[in-house]
C-alpha positions, 0 to 999 in steps of 0.5 A: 336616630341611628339612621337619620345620621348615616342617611346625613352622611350618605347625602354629604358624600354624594354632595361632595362627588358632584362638585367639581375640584379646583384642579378640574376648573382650571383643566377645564379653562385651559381647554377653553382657552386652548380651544379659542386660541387654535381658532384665532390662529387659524381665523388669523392664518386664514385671512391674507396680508395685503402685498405692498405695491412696489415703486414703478420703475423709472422710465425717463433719464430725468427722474434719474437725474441727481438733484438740482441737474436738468437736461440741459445743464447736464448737455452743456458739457459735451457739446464741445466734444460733439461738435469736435467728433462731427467735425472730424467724421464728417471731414473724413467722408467729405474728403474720400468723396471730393477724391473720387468724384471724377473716377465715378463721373467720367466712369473712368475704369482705367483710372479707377482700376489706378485708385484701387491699386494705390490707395485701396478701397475706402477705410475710413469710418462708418455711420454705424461707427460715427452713431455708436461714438456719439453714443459712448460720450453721451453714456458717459455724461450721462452716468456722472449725472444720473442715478443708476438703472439706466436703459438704452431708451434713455441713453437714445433720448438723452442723446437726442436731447444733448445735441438738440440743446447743443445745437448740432442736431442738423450736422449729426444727422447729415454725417452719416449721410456722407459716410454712407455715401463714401462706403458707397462711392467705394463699392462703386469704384470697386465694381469700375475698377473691374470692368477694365477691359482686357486691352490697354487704356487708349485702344479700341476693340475692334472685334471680340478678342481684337484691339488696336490704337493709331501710332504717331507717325515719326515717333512711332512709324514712318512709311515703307516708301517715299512720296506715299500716304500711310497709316500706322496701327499697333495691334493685340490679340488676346487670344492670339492668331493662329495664322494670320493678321490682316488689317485694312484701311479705308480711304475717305477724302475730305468730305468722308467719301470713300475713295479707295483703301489699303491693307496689310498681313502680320503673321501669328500672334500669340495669346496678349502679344502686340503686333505692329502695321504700315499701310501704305497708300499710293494714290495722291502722292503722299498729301495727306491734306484732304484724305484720311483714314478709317480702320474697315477690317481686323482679323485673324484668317 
């Protein structure tokens, strides 16, 4: 009897260390629930978010634009500077050309060389600054009728779309046209203006370093003798003569024959200075009718 109850109790307390307490269910769970966490946050981690796409970047001035404003409402209000500021430049050039125009056409040095030294060379504005001044009132018109983000695109387009709509299209393109060409006129005179020979305007070079010119006879000369033909001559040298001037005249009669001829000396001359002659020529006491005179020789020996 005795050892049926001890092996009763022995089997009861065996019994109770198999089952699992309370306390070691609920450690039990948590490590579960820890362990499907971690996998979830990982599984979580794991897989990307999608990236929102960002908005596309404007790339016409008219999505820009305020509401209600179109391209053409937005023109409108600057036409009338437009057409001012074209006016104005245009004049300018116009002007500088129309002034010079004979300087170039008669490829006067002499004249050109006067220009440069009274007026000086052209100043007046430039195509690149007539473009660049456009530009600035259209910037400005359209920055009060736009959002921001403007580009230089834009403001190129809105430009060319302003002056379409203000009809000044034609004018904006043929200013600076007449801009450049008075830059250009300019640098032409610049170049004329020093190609001015060494000797006076009116004078001919006769040989390298040598000029002269005709004198009027009476006001400038008169003959050495009574009842003679002559010539008057004035004479410069720019590098002077060291020695000696002569000078000689041909003689050709009414049909250009040459008949005879006369001549003078000078002495030295130095380096610019002037020097004066008389030839005089005795051969058809002093009618001057039907012969005339034509300058054959000019030295310094």
């Amino acid at each position: 009897m005795l050892l049926s109850i001890l092996a009763t109790l022995v089997a009861l307390v065996l019994l109770a260390a198999l089952i699992p307490s309370s306390d070691d269910e609920s450690e039990t769970a948590s490590t579960a629930t820890t362990t499907e966490a971690s996998q979830s946050s990982a599984e979580t981690e794991s897989t990307p978010k999608p990236t929102p796409r960002p908005k596309p970047k404007p790339t016409r001035y008219g999505q820009l634009l305020i509401k209600g404003m179109t391209p053409q409402k937005a023109a409108r209000p600057i036409c009338g500077s437009y057409e001012t500021s074209i006016d104005e430049w245009a004049r300018d050039g116009e002007a500088y050309l129309a002034a010079t125009n004979p300087l170039v056409s008669d490829y006067d040095s002499y004249a050109a060389a006067d220009y440069v030294r009274s007026s000086g060379p052209y100043e007046g504005r430039t195509s690149k600054q007539f473009e660049a001044h456009i530009e600035k009132l259209a910037l400005k018109r359209l920055k009060a009728v736009t959002r921001p983000r403007l580009t230089e695109t834009m403001l190129e387009r809105f430009t060319a779309d302003s002056l379409f709509v203000c009809h000044l299209g034609a004018a904006y393109k043929e200013t600076p046209e007449t801009l450049d060409a008075a830059v250009e006129r300019s640098s032409n005179i610049a170049s004329l203006a020093a190609s001015v020979p060494w000797y006076p305007e009116g004078w001919t070079e006769h040989q390298d370093g040598l000029a002269w010119h005709w004198l009027e006879y009476g006001s400038e000369y008169t003959c050495d003798y009574d009842g003679v033909t002559c010539w008057g001559i004035e004479v410069m040298a720019r590098d002077g003569c060291d020695s000696n001037l002569y000078a000689e005249v041909q003689i050709l009669d009414s049909s250009g024959t040459a008949v005879d001829y006369t001549n003078d000396t000078l002495g030295s001359l130095s380096p610019g200075q002037t020097g004066r002659l008389v030839l005089n020529w005795f051969g058809n006491d002093g009618n001057t009718s039907d012969v005339q005179g034509h300058l054959a020789q000019l030295n310094c020996y």
